[in-house]
C-alpha atoms as an extended CHARMM CRD file, in Angstrom:
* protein
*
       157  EXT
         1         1  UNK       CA            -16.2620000000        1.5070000000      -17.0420000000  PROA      1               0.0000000000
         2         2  UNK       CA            -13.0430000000        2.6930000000      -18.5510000000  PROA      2               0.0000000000
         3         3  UNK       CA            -11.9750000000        4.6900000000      -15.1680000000  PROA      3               0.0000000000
         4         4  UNK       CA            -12.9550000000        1.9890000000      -12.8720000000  PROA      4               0.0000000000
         5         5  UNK       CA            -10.3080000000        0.1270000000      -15.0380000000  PROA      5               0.0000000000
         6         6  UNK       CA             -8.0750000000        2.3590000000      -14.2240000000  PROA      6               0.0000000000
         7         7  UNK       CA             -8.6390000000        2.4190000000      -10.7400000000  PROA      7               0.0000000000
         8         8  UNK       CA             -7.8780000000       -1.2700000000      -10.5160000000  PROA      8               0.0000000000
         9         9  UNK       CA             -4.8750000000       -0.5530000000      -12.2760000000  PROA      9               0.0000000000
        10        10  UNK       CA             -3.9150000000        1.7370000000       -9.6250000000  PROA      10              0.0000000000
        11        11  UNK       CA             -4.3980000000       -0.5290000000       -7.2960000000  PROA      11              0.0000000000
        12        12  UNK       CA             -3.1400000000       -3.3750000000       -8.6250000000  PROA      12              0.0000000000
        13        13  UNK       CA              0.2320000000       -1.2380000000       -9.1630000000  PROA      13              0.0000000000
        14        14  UNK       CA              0.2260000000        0.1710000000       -5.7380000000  PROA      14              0.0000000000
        15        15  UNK       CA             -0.6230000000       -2.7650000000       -3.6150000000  PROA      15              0.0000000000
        16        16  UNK       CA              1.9940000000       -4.9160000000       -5.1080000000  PROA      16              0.0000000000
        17        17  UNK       CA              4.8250000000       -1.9640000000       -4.9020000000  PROA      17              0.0000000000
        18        18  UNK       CA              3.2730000000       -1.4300000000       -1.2670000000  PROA      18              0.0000000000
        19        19  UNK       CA              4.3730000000       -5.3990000000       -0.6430000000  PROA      19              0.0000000000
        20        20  UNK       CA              7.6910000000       -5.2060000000       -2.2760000000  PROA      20              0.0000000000
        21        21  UNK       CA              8.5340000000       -2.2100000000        0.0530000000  PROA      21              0.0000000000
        22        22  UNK       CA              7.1580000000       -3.7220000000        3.0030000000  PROA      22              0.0000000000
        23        23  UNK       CA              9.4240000000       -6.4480000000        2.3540000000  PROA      23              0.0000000000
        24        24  UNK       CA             12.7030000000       -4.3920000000        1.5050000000  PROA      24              0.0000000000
        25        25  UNK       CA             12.3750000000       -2.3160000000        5.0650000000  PROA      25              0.0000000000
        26        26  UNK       CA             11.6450000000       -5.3120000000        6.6810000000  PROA      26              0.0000000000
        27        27  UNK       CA             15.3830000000       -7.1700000000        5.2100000000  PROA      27              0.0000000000
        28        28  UNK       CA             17.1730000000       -3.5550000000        5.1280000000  PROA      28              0.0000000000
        29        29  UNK       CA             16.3910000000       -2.9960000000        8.9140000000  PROA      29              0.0000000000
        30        30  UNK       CA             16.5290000000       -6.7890000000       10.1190000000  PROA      30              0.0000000000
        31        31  UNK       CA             18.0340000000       -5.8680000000       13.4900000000  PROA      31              0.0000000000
        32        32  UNK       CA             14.9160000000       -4.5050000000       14.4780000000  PROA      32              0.0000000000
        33        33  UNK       CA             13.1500000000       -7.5380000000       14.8110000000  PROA      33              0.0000000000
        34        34  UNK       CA              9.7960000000       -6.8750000000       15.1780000000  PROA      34              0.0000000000
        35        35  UNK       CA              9.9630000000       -4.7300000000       11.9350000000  PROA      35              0.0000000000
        36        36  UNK       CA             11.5410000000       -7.7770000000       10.0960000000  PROA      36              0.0000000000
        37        37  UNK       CA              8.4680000000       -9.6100000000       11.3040000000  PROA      37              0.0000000000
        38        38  UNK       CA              5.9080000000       -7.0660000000       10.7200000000  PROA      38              0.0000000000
        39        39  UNK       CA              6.6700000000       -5.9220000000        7.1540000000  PROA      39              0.0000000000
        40        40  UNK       CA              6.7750000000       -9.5930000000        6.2630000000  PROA      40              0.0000000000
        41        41  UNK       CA              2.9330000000       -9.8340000000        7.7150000000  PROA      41              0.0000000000
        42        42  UNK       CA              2.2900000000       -6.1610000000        6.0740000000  PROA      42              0.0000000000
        43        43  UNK       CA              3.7080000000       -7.5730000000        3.1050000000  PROA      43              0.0000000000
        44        44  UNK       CA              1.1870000000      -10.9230000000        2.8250000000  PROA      44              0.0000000000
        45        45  UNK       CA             -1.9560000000       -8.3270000000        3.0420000000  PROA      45              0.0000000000
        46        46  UNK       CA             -0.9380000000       -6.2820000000        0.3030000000  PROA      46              0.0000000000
        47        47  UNK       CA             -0.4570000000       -9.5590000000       -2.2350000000  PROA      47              0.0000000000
        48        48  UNK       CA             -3.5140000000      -10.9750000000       -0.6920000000  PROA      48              0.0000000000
        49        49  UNK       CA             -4.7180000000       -8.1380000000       -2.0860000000  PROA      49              0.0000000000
        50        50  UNK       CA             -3.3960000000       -8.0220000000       -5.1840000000  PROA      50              0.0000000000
        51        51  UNK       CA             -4.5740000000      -11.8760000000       -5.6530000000  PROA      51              0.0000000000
        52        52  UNK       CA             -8.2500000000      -10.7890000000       -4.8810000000  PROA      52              0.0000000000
        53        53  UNK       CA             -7.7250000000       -7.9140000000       -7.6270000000  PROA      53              0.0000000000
        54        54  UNK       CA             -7.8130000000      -10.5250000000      -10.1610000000  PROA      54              0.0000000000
        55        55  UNK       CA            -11.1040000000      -11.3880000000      -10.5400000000  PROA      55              0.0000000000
        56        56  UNK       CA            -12.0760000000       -7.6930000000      -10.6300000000  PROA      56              0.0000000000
        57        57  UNK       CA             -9.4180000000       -7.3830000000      -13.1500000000  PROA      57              0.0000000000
        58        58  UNK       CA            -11.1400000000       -9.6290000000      -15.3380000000  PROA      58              0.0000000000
        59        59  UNK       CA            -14.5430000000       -8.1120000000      -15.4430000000  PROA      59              0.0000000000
        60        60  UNK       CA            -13.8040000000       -4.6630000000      -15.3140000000  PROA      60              0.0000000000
        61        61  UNK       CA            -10.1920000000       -4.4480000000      -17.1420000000  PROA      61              0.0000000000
        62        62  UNK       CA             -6.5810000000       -3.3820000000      -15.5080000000  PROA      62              0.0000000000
        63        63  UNK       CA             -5.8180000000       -0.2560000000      -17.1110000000  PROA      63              0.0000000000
        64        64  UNK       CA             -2.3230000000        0.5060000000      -15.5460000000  PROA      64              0.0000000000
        65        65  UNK       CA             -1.0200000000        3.0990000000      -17.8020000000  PROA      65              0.0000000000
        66        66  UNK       CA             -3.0990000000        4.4910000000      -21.3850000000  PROA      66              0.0000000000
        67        67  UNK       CA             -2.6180000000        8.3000000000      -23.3540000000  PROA      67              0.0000000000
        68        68  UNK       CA             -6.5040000000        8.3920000000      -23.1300000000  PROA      68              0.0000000000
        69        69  UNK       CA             -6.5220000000        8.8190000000      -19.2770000000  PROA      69              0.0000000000
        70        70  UNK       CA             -3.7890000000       10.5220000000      -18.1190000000  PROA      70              0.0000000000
        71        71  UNK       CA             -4.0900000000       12.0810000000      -14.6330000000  PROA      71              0.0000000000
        72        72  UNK       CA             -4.4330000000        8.7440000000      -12.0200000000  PROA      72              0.0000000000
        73        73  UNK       CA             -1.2380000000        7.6120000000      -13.6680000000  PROA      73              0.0000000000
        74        74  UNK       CA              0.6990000000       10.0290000000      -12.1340000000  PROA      74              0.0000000000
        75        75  UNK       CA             -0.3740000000        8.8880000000       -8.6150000000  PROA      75              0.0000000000
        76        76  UNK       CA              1.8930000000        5.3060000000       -9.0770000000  PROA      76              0.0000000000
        77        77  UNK       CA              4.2560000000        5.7170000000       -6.4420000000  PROA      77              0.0000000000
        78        78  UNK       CA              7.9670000000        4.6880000000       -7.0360000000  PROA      78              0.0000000000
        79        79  UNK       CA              8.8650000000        1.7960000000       -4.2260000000  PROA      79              0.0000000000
        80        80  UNK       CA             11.5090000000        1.7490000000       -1.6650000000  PROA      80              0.0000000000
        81        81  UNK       CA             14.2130000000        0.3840000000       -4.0660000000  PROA      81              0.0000000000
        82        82  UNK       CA             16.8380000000        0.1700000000       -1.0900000000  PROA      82              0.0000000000
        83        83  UNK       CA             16.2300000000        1.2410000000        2.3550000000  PROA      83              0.0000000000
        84        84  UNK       CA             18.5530000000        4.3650000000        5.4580000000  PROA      84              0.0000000000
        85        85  UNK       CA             20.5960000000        3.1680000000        7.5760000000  PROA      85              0.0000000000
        86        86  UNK       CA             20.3540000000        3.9390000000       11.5640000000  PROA      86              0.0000000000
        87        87  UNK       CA             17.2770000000        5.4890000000       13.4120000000  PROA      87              0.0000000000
        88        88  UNK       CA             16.4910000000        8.1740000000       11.2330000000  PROA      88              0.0000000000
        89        89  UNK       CA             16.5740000000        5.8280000000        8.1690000000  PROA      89              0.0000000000
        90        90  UNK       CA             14.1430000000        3.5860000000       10.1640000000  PROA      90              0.0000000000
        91        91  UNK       CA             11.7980000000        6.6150000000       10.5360000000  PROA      91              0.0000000000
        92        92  UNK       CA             12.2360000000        7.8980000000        6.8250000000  PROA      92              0.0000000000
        93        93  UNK       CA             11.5220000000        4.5960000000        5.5950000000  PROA      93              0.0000000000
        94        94  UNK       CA              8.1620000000        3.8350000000        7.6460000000  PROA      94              0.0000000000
        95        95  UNK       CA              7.0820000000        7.1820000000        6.6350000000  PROA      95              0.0000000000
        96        96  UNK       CA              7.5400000000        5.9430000000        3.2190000000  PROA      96              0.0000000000
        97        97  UNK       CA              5.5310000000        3.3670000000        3.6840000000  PROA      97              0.0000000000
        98        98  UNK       CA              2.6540000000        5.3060000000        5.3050000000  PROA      98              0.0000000000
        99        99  UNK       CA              2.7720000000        7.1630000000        1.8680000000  PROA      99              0.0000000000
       100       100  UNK       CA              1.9900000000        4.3150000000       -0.2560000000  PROA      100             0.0000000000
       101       101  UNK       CA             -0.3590000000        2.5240000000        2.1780000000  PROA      101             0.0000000000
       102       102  UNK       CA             -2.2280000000        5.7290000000        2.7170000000  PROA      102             0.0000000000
       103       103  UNK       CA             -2.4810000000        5.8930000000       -1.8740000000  PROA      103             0.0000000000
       104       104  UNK       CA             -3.6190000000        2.4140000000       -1.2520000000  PROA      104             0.0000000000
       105       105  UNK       CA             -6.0630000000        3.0960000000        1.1540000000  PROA      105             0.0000000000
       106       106  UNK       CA             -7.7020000000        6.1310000000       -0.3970000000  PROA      106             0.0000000000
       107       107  UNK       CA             -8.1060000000        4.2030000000       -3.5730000000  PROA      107             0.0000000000
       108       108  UNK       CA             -9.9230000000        1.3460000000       -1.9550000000  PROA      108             0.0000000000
       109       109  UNK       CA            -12.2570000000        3.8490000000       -0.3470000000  PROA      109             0.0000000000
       110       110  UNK       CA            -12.8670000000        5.1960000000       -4.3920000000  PROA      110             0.0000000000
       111       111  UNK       CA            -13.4230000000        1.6630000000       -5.9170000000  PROA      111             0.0000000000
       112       112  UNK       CA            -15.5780000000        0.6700000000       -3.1080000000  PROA      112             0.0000000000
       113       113  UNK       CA            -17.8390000000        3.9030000000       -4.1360000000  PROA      113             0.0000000000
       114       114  UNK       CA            -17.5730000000        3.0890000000       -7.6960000000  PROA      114             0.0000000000
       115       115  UNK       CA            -18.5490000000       -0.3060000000       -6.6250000000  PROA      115             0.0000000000
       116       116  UNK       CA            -21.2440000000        0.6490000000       -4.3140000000  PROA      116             0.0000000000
       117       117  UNK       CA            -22.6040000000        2.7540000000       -7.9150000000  PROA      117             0.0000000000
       118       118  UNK       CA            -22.4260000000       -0.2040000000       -9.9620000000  PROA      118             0.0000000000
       119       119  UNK       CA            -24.1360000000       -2.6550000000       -7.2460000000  PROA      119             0.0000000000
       120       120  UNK       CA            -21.1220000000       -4.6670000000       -7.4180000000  PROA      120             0.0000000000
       121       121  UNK       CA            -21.7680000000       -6.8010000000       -3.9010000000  PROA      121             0.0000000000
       122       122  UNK       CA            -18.2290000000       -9.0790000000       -4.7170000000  PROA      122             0.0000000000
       123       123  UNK       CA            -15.8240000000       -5.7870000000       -5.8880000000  PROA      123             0.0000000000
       124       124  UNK       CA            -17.5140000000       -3.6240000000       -2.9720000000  PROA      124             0.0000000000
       125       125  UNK       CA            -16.8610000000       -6.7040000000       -0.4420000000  PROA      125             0.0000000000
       126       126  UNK       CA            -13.1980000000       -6.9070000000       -2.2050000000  PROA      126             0.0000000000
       127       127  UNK       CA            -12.9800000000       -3.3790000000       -1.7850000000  PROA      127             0.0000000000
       128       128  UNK       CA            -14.6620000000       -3.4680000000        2.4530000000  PROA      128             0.0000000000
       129       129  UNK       CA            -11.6080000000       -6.4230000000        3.3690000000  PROA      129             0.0000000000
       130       130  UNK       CA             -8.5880000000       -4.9180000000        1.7450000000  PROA      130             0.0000000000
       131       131  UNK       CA             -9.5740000000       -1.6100000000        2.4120000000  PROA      131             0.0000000000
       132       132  UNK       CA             -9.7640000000       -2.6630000000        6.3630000000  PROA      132             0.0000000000
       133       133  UNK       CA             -6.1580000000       -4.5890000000        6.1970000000  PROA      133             0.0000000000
       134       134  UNK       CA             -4.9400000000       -1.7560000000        4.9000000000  PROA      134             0.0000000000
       135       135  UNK       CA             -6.4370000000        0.1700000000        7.9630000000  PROA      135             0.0000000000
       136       136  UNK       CA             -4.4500000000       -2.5070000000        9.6530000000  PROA      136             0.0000000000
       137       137  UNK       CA             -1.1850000000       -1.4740000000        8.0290000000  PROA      137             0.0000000000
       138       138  UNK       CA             -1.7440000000        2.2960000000        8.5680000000  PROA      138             0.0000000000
       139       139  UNK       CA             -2.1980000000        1.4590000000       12.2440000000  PROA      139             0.0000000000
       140       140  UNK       CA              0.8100000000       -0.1840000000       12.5470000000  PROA      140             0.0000000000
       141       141  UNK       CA              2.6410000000        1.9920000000       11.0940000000  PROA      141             0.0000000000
       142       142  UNK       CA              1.8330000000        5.3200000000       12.6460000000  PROA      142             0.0000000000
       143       143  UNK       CA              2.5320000000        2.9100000000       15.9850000000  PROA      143             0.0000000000
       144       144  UNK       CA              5.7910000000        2.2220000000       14.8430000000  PROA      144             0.0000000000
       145       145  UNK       CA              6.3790000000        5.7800000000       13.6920000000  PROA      145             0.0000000000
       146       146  UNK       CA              5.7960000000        6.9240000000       17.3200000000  PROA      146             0.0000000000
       147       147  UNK       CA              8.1090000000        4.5110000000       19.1060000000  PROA      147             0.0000000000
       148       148  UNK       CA             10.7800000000        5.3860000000       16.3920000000  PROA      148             0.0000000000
       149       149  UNK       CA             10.3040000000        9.3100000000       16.5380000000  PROA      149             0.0000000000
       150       150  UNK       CA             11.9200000000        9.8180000000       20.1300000000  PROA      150             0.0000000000
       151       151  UNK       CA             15.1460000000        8.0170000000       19.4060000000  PROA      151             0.0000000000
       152       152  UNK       CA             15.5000000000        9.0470000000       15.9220000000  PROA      152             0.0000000000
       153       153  UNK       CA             14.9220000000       12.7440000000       16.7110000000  PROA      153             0.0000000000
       154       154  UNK       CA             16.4520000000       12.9680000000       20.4730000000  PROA      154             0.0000000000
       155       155  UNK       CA             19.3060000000       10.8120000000       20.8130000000  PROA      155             0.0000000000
       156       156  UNK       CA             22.7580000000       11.5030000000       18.9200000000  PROA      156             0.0000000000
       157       157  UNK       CA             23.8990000000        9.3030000000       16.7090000000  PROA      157             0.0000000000
């Protein structure tokens, strides 16, 4: 059970950096409004999801960090401490983001196996819903990604 811990360490790490840097983009590029609006959404999944982590946490442990299991440490993702400035700072940013929402996803995917293993029906329907609204927040990004690419890359600053 000791790596499952440290799975929902993972996740619990990841999900609530994945908030606060859904929330920094979404201050540091106000003007565009409907990224203010999203990120702030975005950001509500991903501590949703760290609130239904609890529960999990207290059965199966929250092993962020430990000497005796090494390797999935090195997968935490630093956050977006501060955000770019102008088009191409939008696009660097949300690709950012689609870095540590893609960690988050993949890891959802590997607890709901390990939960799936364990017949876990609560952590593997835990696992099902986050792991979908984090679909959601992949979606929206690669969206958001493609109306930013044209004017980031094409028009002169």
């Amino acid at each position: 059970m000791i790596h499952l811990a440290t799975y929902v360490g993972l996740l619990h790490h990841s999900e609530q950096t994945l908030a606060d840097s859904f929330r920094t983009v979404g201050q540091g590029h106000a003007q565009e409004v409907d990224v203010f609006h999203m990120c702030s959404t975005l950001a509500a999944m991903s501590e949703e999801h760290v609130r239904l982590l609890g529960p999990v946490a207290e059965r199966y442990g929250d092993q962020s960090s430990g000497d005796e299991v090494d390797e999935p440490d090195r997968l935490h993702a630093a956050g977006l401490a501060q955000t770019r400035e102008g088009a191409i700072g939008l696009l660097r940013d949300l690709q950012d983001l689609h870095l540590l929402a893609t960690l988050c996803s993949t890891t959802w995917t590997v607890v709901a196996q390990g939960a799936q293993g364990l017949r876990d029906h609560e952590l593997l329907s835990v696992a099902e819903q986050a792991g979908a609204s984090t679909s959601r927040q992949l979606s929206w990004l690669v969206t958001r990604l493609k109306a930013a690419a044209p004017q980031a890359l094409l028009v002169s600053p």
